[in-house]
C-alpha positions in Angstrom: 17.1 28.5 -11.2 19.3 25.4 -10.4 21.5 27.4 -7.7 18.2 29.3 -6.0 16.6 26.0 -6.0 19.3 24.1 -4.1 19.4 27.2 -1.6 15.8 27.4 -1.1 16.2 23.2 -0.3 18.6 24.0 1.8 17.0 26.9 3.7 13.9 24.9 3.8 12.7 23.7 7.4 12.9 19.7 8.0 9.4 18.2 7.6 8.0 16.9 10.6 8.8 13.5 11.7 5.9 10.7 10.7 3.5 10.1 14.2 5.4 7.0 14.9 8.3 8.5 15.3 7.1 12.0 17.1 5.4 9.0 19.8 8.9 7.7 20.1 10.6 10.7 20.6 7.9 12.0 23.3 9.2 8.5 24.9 12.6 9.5 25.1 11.8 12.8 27.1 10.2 10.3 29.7 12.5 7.8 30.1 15.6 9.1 29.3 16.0 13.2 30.2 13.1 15.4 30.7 16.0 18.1 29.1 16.7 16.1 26.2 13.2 17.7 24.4 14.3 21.2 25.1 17.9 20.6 23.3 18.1 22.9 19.9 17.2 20.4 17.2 15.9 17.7 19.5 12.9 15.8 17.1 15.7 16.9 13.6 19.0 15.1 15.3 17.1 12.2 16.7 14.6 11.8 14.1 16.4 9.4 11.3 18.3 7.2 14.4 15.1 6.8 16.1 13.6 5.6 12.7 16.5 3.2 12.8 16.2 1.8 16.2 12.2 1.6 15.2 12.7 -0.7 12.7 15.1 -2.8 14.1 12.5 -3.7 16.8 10.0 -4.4 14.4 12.5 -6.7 12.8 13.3 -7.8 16.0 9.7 -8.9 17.6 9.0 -10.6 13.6 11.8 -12.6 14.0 10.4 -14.4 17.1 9.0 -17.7 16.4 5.6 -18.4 17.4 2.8 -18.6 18.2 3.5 -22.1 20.0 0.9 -23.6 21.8 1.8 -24.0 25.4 -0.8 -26.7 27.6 -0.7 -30.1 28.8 -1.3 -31.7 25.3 1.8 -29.8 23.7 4.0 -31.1 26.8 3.4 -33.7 26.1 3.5 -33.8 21.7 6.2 -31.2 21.4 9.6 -31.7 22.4 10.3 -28.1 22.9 7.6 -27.7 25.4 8.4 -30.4 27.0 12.4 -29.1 27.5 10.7 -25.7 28.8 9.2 -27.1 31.8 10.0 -30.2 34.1 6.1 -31.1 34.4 2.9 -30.7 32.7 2.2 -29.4 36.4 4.7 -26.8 35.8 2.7 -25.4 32.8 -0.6 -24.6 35.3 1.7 -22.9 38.1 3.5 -20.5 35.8 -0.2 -19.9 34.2 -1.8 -19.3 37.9 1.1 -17.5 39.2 1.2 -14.8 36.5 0.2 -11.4 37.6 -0.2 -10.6 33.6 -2.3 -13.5 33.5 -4.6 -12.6 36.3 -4.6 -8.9 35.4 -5.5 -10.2 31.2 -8.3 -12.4 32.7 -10.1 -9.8 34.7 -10.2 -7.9 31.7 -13.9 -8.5 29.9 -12.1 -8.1 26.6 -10.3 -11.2 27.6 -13.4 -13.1 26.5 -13.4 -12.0 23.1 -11.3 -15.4 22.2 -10.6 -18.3 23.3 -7.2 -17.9 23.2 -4.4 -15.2 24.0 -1.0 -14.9 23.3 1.7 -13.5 24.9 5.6 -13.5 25.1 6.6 -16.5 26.4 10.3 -16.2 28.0 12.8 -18.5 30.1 16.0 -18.7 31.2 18.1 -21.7 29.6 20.3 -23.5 32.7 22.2 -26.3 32.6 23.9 -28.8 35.2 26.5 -31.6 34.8 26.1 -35.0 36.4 26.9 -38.8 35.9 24.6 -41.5 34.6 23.5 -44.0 32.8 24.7 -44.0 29.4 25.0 -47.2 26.9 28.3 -47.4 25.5 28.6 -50.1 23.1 26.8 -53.2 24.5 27.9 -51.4 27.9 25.5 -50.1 29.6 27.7 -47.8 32.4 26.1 -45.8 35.6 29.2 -42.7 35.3 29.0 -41.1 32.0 29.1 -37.6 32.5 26.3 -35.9 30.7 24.8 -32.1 30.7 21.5 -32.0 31.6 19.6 -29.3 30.1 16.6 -27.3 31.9 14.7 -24.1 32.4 13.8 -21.3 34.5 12.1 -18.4 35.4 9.2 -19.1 32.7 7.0 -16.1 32.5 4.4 -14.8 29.9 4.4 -10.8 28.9 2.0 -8.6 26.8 -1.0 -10.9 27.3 -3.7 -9.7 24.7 -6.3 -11.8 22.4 -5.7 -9.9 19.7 -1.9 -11.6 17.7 -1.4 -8.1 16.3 -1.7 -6.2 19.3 0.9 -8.3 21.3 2.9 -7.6 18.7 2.5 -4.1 18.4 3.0 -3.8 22.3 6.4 -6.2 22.5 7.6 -3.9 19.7 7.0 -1.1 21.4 8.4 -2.2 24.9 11.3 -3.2 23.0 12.1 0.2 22.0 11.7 1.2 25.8 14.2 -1.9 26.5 16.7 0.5 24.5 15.8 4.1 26.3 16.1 2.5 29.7 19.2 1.2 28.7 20.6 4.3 28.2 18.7 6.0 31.0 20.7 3.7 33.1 24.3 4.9 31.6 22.8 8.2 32.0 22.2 7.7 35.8 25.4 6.1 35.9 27.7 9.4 34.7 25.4 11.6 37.4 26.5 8.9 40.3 30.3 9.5 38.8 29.8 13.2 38.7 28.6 13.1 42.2 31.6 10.9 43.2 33.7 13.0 41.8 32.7 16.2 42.9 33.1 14.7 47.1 36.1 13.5 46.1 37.4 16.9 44.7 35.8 18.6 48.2 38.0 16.5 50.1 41.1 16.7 48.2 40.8 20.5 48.4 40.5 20.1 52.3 43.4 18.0 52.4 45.3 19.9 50.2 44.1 23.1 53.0 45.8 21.5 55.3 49.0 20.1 53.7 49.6 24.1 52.9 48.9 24.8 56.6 52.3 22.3 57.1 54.6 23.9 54.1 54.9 20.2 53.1 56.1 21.1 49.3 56.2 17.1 48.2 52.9 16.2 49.2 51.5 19.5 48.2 52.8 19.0 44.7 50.9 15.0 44.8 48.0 16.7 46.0 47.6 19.6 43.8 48.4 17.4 40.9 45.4 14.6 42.2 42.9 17.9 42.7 43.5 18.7 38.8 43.0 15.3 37.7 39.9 15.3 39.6 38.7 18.4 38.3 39.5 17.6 34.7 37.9 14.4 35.3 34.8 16.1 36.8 34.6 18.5 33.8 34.3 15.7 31.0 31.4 14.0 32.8 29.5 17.2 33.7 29.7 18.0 29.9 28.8 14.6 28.7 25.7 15.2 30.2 24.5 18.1 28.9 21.8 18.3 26.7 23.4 18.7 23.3 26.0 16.2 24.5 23.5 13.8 25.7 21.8 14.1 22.5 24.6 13.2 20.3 25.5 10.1 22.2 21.8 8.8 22.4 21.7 9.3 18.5 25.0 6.7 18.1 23.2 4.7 20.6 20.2 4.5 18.8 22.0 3.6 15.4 23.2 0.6 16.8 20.8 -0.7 19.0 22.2 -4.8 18.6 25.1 -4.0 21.0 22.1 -3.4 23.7 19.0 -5.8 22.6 19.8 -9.0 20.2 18.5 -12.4 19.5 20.9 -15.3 18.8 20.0 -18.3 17.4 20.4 -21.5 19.6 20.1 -24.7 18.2 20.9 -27.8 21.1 20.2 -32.0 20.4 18.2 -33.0 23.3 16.5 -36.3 25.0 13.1 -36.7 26.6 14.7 -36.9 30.1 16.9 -33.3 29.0 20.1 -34.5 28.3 22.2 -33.2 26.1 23.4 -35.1 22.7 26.0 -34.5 20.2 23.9 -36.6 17.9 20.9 -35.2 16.1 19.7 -38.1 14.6 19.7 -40.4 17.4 16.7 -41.9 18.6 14.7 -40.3 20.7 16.6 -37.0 20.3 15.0 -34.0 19.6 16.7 -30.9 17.6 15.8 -27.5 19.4 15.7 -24.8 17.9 15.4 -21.4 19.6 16.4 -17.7 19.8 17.8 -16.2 23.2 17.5 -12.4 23.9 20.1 -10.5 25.3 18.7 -7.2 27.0 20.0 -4.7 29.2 20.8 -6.4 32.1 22.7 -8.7 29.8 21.2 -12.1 30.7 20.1 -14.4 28.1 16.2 -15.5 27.7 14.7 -18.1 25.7 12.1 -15.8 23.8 8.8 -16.8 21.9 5.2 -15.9 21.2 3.0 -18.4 22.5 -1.0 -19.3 22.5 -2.7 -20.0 26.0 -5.8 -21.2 25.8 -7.8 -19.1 28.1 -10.0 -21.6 30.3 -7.2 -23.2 31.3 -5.6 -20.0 32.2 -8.5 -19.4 34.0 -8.5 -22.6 36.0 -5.2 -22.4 37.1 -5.7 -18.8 38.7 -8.1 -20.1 40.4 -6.6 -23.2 41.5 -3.5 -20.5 42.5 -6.1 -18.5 44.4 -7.2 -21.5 45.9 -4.2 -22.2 47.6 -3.2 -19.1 48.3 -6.6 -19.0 50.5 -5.8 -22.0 52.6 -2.5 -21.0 52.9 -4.3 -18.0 55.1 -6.7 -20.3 56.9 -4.2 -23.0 58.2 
């Protein structure tokens, strides 16, 4: 019974996968390969790496810090708000400017709280300069310092609901990965199609070096056609299905070499320069993860709380402007 057991277990169909999962691998068909679904085994292959990369999003949006108020008040009260923008100002233009913002606000649901929270995200610059430093009982006007600032501050997944921005980073995470990959997929079809002109016009070249009897460059030529064609072959089968398949499974089992968060932790004054003491006065200890994507820059990530009227008032004020902008 022991041996027709294991058999039967063995001959036994693979359960289907959980709905999460079947979402995620309908996801994959869209972004990645429409041909992908109709690969023999498609939803059994991907099913456990898919699980993987799942759950290392999940980990990945809990691990964000937040929610952090962001208004006028906190620019003032918390040092990390106040390193993320240069004015309070700052705070209403990025709010008004927003199309996620404007688009969350004409939403009636939007009135359901006083508050929403989104992804708050910036890029982290810095610039060197000389100034005025105390040295001693010194007090010099050419000490080189590093001057810390921010960029590119936006807000993504607006919703009132915590759990649902949640839900909807962890999700768009996951279609961080598959574009990703959709983009090294694009990237083989631009080779093969490089290839493949390249191989027409060595073969016309070669033509005509035949036409001559030139045996030397003949032999260059014909050798350059085979490497070509050999060339061509590997990437036309690295993107068929099956193929295709088994690389996006590797992918998806080790999804930190595409999507990461690194922990950042930088001493900082209230004018944003940067100290190698962290118990100074008047210097602040940051502390902050930075995202590294796809397109492989590094963004200052956190949830954050907006409080909707103010929202609201700086669309308008936004609007405002934009209106008189027309008129003059």
């Amino acid at each position: 019974m022991g041996l027709l057991s294991a058999i039967a277990g063995i001959l036994k169909p693979a359960p289907p996968p959980d709905p999460t999962t079947a979402k995620a691998l309908e996801r994959i068909v869209e972004l990645v390969d429409p041909l992908l679904g109709a690969a023999p085994g498609f939803a059994h292959k991907l099913a456990a790496p898919v699980h993987h990369s799942l759950g290392y999003c999940e980990g990945l949006v809990d691990g964000l810090p937040g929610p952090i108020d962001i208004n006028r008040h906190a620019f003032g009260a918390d040092p990390l708000v106040h390193a993320l923008f240069a004015t309070a100002d700052d705070i209403s233009r990025m709010l008004g400017n927003s199309q996620a913002v404007r688009d969350y606000l004409a939403d009636p649901g939007c009135y359901a709280s006083d508050h929403f929270y989104a992804l708050f995200a910036a890029r982290r610059q810095e610039k060197h300069q000389l100034g005025l430093a105390r040295q001693g009982e010194v007090i010099r006007s050419d000490v080189p310092q590093t001057v810390l600032y921010f960029r590119d501050q936006v807000l993504v997944e607006p919703n009132c609901d915590f759990d649902a921005t949640r839900a909807c980073l962890k999700a768009a995470a996951f279609d961080s990965l598959l574009k990703s990959f959709h983009s090294h997929v694009e990237a083989l079809r631009l080779e093969k199609y490089s290839l493949a002109a390249d191989r027409s016009v060595e073969s016309a070249h070669l033509t005509v070096l035949r036409g001559k009897s030139e045996a030397t460059a003949i032999t260059v030529s014909t050798r350059h056609l085979a490497e070509l064609e050999t060339h061509l072959r590997q990437v036309a089968e690295s993107l068929m299905p099956e193929q295709l398949e088994e690389a996006l499974a590797a992918y998806l089992l080790s999804p930190e070499k595409s999507l990461r968060l690194d922990p950042v932790t930088i001493n900082v004054d209230r004018l944003g320069i940067l100290s190698e003491q962290a118990n100074a006065q008047e210097v602040a200890t940051l502390r902050f993860p930075e995202l590294t994507a796809r397109d492989q820059r590094r963004h200052l990530v956190m949830l954050a709380r907006i409080d909707r009227e103010e929202a609201r008032e700086a669309v308008e004020a936004s609007l405002d402007r934009q209106r008189r902008f027309l008129i003059i």
